[in-house]
C-alpha positions in Angstrom: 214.8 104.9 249.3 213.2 105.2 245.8 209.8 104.3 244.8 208.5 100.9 244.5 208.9 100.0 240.8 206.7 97.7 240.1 203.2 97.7 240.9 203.0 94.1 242.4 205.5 94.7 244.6 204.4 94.3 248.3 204.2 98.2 249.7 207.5 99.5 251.1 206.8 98.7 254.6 206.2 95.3 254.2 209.7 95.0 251.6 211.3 96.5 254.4 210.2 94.5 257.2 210.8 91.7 255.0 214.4 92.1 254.4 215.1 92.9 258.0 214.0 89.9 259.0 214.2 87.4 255.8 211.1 86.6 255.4 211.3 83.4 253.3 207.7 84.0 252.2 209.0 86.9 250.2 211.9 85.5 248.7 211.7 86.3 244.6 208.6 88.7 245.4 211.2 91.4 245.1 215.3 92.1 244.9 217.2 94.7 247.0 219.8 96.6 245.6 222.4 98.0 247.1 223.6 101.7 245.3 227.1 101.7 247.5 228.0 97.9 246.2 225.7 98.1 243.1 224.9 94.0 243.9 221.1 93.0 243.9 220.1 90.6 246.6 217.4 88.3 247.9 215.4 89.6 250.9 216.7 86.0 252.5 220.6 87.2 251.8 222.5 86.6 254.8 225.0 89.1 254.9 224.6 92.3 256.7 222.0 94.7 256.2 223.0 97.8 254.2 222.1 101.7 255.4 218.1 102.1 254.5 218.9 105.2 252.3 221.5 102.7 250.0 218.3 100.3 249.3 216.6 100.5 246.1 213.5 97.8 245.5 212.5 95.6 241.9 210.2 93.5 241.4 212.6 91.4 239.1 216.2 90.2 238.8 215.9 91.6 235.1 214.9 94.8 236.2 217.7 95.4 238.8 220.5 94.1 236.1 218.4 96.8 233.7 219.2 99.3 236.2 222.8 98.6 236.6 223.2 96.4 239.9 224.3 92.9 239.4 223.5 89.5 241.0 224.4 88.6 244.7 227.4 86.0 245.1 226.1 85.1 248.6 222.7 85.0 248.4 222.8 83.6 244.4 219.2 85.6 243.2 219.1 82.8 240.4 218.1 80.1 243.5 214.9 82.3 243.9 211.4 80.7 243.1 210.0 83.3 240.7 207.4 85.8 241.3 204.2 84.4 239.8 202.2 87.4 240.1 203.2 88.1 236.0 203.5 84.5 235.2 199.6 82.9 235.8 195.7 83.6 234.2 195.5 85.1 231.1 196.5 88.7 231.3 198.7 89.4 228.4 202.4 89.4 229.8 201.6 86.4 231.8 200.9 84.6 228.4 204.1 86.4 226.9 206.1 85.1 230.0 204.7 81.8 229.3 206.1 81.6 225.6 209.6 82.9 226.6 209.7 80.5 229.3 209.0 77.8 226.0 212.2 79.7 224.1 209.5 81.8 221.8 212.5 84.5 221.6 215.0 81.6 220.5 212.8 81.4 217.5 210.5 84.3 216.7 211.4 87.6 216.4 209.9 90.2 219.0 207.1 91.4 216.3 206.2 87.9 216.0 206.4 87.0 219.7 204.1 90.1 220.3 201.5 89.0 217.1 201.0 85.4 219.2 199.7 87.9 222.4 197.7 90.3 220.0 200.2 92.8 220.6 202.5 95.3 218.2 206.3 94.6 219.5 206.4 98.6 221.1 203.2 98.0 223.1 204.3 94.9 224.4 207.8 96.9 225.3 206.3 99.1 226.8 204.0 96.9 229.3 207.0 95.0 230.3 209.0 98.1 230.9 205.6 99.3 233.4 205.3 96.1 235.0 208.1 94.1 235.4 211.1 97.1 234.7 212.5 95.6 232.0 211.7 94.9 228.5 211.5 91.2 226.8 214.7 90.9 225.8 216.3 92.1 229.1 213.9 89.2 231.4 214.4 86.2 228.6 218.4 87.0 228.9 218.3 87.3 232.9 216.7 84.5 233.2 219.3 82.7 230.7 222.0 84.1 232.5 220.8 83.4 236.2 220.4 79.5 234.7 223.8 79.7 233.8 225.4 81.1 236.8 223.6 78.3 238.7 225.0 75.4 236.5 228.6 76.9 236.8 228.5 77.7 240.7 227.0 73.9 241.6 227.7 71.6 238.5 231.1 70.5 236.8 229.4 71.2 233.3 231.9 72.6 230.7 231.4 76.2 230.1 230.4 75.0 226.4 227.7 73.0 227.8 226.7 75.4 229.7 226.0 78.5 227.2 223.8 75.9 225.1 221.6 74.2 228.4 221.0 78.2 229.3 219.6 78.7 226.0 223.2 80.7 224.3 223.8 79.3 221.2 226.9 81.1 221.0 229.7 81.1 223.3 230.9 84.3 222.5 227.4 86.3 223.0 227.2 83.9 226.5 230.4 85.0 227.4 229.8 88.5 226.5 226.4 88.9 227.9 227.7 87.2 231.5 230.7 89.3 231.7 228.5 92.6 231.2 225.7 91.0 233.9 228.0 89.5 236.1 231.0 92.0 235.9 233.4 88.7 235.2 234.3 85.6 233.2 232.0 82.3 233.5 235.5 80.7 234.3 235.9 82.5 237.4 232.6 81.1 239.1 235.2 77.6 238.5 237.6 78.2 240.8 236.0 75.9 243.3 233.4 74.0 241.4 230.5 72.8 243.7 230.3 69.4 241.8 231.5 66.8 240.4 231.3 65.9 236.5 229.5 62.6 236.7 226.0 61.0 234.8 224.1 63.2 236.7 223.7 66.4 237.8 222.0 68.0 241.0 220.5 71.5 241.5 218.5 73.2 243.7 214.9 74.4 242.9 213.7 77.1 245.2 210.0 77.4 246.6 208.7 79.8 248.5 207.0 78.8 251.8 204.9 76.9 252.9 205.0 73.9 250.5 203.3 70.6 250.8 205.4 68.3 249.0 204.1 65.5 250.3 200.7 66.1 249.2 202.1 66.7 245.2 204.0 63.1 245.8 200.6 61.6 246.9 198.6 63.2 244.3 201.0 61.8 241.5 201.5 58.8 243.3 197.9 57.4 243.0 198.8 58.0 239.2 202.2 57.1 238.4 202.0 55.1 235.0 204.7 51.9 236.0 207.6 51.9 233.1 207.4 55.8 232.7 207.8 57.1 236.6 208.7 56.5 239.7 206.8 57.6 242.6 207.5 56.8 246.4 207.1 58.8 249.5 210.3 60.8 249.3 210.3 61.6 245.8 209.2 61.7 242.0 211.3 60.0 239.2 210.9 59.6 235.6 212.4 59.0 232.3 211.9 61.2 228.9 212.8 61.1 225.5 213.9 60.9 222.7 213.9 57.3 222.7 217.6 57.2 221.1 219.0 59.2 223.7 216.7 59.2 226.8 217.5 61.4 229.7 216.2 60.8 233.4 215.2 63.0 236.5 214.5 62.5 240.3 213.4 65.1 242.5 213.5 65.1 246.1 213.2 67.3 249.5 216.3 69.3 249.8 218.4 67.3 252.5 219.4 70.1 255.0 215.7 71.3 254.7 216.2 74.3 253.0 212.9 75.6 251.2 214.4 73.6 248.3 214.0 70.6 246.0 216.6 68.3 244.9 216.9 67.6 241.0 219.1 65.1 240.0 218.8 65.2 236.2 220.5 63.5 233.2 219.9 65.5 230.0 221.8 64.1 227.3 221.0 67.2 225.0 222.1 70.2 227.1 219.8 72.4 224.9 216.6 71.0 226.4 217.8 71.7 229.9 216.6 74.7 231.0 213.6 73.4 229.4 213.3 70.4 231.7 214.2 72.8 234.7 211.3 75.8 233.2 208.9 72.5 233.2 209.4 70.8 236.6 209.2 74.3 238.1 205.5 74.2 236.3 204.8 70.7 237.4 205.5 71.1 240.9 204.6 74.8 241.3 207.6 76.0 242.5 207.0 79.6 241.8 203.4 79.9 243.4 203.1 82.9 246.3 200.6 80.9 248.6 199.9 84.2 250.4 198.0 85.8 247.7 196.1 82.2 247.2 195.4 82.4 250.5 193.8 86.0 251.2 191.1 85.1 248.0 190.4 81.4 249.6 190.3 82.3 252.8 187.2 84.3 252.6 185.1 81.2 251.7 183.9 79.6 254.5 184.2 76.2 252.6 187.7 76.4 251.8 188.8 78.6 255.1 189.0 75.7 257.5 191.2 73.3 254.1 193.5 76.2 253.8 194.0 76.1 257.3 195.0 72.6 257.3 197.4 72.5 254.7 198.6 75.9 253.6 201.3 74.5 251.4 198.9 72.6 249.3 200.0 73.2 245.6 198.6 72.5 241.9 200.3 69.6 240.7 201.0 69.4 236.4 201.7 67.2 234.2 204.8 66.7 232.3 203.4 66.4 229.5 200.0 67.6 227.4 198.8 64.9 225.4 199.9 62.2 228.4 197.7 64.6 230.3 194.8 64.2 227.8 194.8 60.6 227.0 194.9 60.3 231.0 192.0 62.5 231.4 190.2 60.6 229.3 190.3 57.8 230.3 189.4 59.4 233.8 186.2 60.0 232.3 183.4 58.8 234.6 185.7 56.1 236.4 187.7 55.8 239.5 191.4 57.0 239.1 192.7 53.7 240.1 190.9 52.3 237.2 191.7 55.0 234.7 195.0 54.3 236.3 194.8 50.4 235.0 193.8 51.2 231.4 196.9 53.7 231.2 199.3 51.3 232.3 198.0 48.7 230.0 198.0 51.7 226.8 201.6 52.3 228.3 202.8 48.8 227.8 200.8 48.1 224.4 202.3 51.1 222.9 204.8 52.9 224.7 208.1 53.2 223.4 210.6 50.8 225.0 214.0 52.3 225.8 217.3 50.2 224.9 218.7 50.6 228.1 217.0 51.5 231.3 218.2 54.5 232.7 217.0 53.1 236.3 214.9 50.0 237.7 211.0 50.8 236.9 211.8 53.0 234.6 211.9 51.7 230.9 209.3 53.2 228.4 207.9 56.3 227.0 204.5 57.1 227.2 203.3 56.9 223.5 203.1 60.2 221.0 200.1 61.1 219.1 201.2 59.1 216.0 201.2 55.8 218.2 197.6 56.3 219.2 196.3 58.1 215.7 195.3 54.3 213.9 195.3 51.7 216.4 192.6 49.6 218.2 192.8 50.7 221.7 189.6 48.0 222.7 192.0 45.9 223.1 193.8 47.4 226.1 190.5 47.6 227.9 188.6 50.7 226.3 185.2 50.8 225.2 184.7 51.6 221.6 183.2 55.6 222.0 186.4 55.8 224.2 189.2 54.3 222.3 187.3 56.4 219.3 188.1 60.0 221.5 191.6 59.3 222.3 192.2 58.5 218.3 190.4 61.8 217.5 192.5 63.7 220.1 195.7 62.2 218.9 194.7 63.1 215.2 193.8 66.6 216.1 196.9 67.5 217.5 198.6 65.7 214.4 196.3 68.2 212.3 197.2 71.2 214.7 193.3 71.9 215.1 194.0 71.8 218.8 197.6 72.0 221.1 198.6 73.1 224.3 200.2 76.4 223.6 200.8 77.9 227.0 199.4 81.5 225.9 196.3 80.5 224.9 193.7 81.9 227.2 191.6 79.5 229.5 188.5 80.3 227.7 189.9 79.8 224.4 191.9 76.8 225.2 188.4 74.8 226.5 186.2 76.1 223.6 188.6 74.4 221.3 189.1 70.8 223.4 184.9 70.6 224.1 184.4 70.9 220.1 186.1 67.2 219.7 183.3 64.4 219.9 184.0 62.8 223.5 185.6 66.1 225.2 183.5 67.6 227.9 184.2 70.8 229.8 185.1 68.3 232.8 188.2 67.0 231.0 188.8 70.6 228.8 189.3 72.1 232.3 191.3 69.4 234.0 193.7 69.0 231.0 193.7 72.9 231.7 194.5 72.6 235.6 197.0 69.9 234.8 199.0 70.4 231.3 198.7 73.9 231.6 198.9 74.8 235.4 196.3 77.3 234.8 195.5 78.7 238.2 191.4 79.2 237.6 190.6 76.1 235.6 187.7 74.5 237.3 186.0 71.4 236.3 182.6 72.1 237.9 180.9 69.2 237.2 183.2 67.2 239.3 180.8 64.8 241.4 183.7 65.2 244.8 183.9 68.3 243.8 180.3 69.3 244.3 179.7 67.0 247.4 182.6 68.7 249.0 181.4 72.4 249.0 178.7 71.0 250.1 179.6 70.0 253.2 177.0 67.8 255.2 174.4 69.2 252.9 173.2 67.7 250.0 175.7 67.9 246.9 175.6 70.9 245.1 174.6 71.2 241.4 177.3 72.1 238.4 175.5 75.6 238.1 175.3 75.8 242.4 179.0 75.0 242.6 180.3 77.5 240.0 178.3 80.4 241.4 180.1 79.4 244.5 183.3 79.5 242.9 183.1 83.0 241.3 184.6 84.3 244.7 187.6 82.1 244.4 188.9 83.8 241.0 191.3 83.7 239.8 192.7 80.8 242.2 189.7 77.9 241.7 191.9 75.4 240.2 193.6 75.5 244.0 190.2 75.3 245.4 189.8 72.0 243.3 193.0 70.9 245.4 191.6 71.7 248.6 188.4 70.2 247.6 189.4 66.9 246.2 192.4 66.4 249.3 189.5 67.1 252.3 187.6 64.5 250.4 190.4 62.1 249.8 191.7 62.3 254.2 187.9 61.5 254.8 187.6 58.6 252.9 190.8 57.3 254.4 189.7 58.1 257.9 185.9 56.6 257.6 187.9 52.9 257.8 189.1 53.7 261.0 185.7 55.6 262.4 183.9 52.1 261.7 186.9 50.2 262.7 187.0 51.8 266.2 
């Protein structure tokens, strides 16, 4: 077998073991090839194994199609959750993965792209080409092509369609660049189409085990804004714009219980699809290895005994920034319920109403900064320094003095939110944690927060709690998690204790 190519790859051993015995924990943490077939599979792939001195490991699906091999019919690598060790914190191809995932290389050329990181274009080739095997161009058209083969083996979409929702704004080049990936036509994934063509379609999003959806549905359940989503105990529904042609989305456990979710999504542009898709995966944290989480958690005894409780326990996002940040302030200093309550009543007051409902419950759009820049929110129930920091949010984005570029470093992103009047480094770091799912944002001052590490003891202090917290780099925003669900199951169980 060749050398391990990438350095996050697990050691060869453990691939190996792995892919003997599909490990689901592993699946999208590396791809097999095969040098006698010249396919690259998951390490879940059912079929039989191949001769130990025909495997080659990568750490990518781009850098197994850079090397020649091509994607697995059986196993279909484009169902795996990705590989988040290059995708979170701050280190400078995780921000560059962040802006392709947001179609940066649709728009910007690769010296631009690379200016945004504080790169030159060849250094940044160069890193990708270390790390991940595969330069920029090579993992933004994988991924574009994997989308692809996954809408043509499980939708009816027309192949038209389906070159612009994986981001191809040519036929031709999507044609081209799937026969040369793919070794055949996009047609001839049609001969039995998985679906049919109907209002909506359904895909499969892959996690990697174990994942506590139930605990994401509770979490956004004690938040869902009525109008704008859906929330029950089986799954998560709601409606986004633009208001003149408004598209919809459910998602729900995979029914046959494969380590899967169910999206049912209509996107009436299919250019912004692989968009939606990029963003759900975000907002639920689909691509999160909870065994690397784990071994830097588990060393705390705090969190040790949390982690052992619910192992699956993900960061839930947001679906959208400034929702997130008029939500978070309004979260300021009060119970969620009751931030809850002054949301719903901003929603109704200002949200844009849809002509037609695309589903019962779901019939508004939560409102855009230039809703919120001059109006009187008093009179949905604010006080006046609050209504003022929402209007001053809302302008700033309009003014471009602040946004929630993905890239941006954690640091940078919270100096620039706490210099508005009414933005503390509790709500810069939550809007962090939840509009842009970074993994070590950690609101510190958090009054559950602190009494929670604290245990039985008296609550910690802001400066107690984030000494504590150094250990749990670069993960502390899933510590927040823990933290906040251990308080939330003793509350509910204290009832009972006095009931009994």
């Amino acid at each position: 077998m060749s050398p391990i190519h990438d350095p996050q790859l697990p050691d060869e051993r453990a691939c190996e073991q792995a892919r003997l015995s599909r490990d689901a924990r592993f699946d999208g943490l590396f791809f097999t090839a095969v040098t006698s077939t010249r396919i690259y599979c998951r390490p879940v792939c059912p079929a039989p194994s191949p001769k130990p001195q025909n495997v080659r490991y990568y750490g990518s699906a781009a850098a197994a199609e850079a090397a020649g091999f091509r994607p697995c019919l059986r196993c279909r690598p484009e169902l795996a959750p990705g590989n988040d060790a290059w995708q979170r914190g701050d280190h400078v191809i995780a921000r560059t993965l962040k802006l392709m995932e947001n179609g940066a290389l649709d728009d910007l050329s690769m010296e631009a792209m690379a200016a945004r990181v504080g790169l030159g274009s060849r250094q940044l080739r160069r890193l990708f080409v270390e790390r991940l095997g595969a330069p920029p161009i090579s993992v933004h058209t994988t991924r574009r092509l994997l989308f692809a083969k996954q809408l043509l083996t499980e939708t009816a979409l027309p192949v038209t369609e389906v070159a612009l929702a994986s981001g191809f704004r040519s036929q031709r080049r999507f044609n081209a660049a799937f026969l040369q990936a793919n070794r055949m036509q996009p047609r001839e994934l049609r001969r039995h189409p998985g679906a049919v063509n109907g209002d909506a379609i359904t895909l499969r999003l892959g996690y990697r085990p174990p994942y506590d959806f139930d605990a994401i549905l509770a979490f956004l359940r004690g938040r869902a804004l009525p109008g704008v989503e859906l929330v029950d105990e089986h799954s998560y529904a709601r409606v986004f714009g633009p208001a003149d042609a408004p598209g919809w989305l459910r998602l729900s456990a995979w029914p046959s219980g494969e380590h899967a979710l169910q999206l049912q999504l209509h996107c009436p542009q299919p250019a912004q699809m692989l968009g939606v898709v990029t963003k759900l995966r975000r907002m639920f944290d689909l691509d999160a290895n909870p065994g690397s989480i784990s071994d830097t958690l588990k060393q705390s005894a705090v969190l040790a005994p949390l982690l052992r409780k619910r192992p699956g326990l993900r960061l839930p996002g947001g679906w959208d920034g400034f929702e997130i940040a008029v939500r978070a302030i309004l979260g300021q200093q009060v119970s969620v319920a009751a931030a809850r309550t002054l949301a719903t009543r901003l929603v109704k007051r200002y949200g844009m109403p849809l002509a037609t409902s695309p589903m019962p419950g779901l019939e508004r759009l939560f409102p855009n900064p230039e809703a919120l820049a001059d109006v009187d929110l008093r009179e949905c129930g604010l006080t006046t320094a609050r209504a003022a920091t929402v209007r001053g949010v809302a302008q700033a984005l309009l003014d471009g003095r602040i946004d929630f570029r993905s890239e941006q470093p954690l640091d940078t992103f919270v100096e620039r939110w706490v210099a508005l009047p009414g933005i503390g480094e509790w709500t810069a770091h939550y809007m962090a944690m939840r509009a842009l799912s970074h993994p070590d944002a950690f609101p510190a001052a958090d009054l559950i927060l602190r009494r929670a590490a604290a245990g039985n003891a008296p609550e910690l202090s802001t400066k107690a709690l984030s000494a504590l917290a150094e250990a749990w780099r670069p993960w502390r925003a899933y510590a927040v998690m823990h933290l906040w669900r251990s308080a939330s199951d003793a509350a509910s169980a204290a009832p009972k204790k006095r009931a009994s």
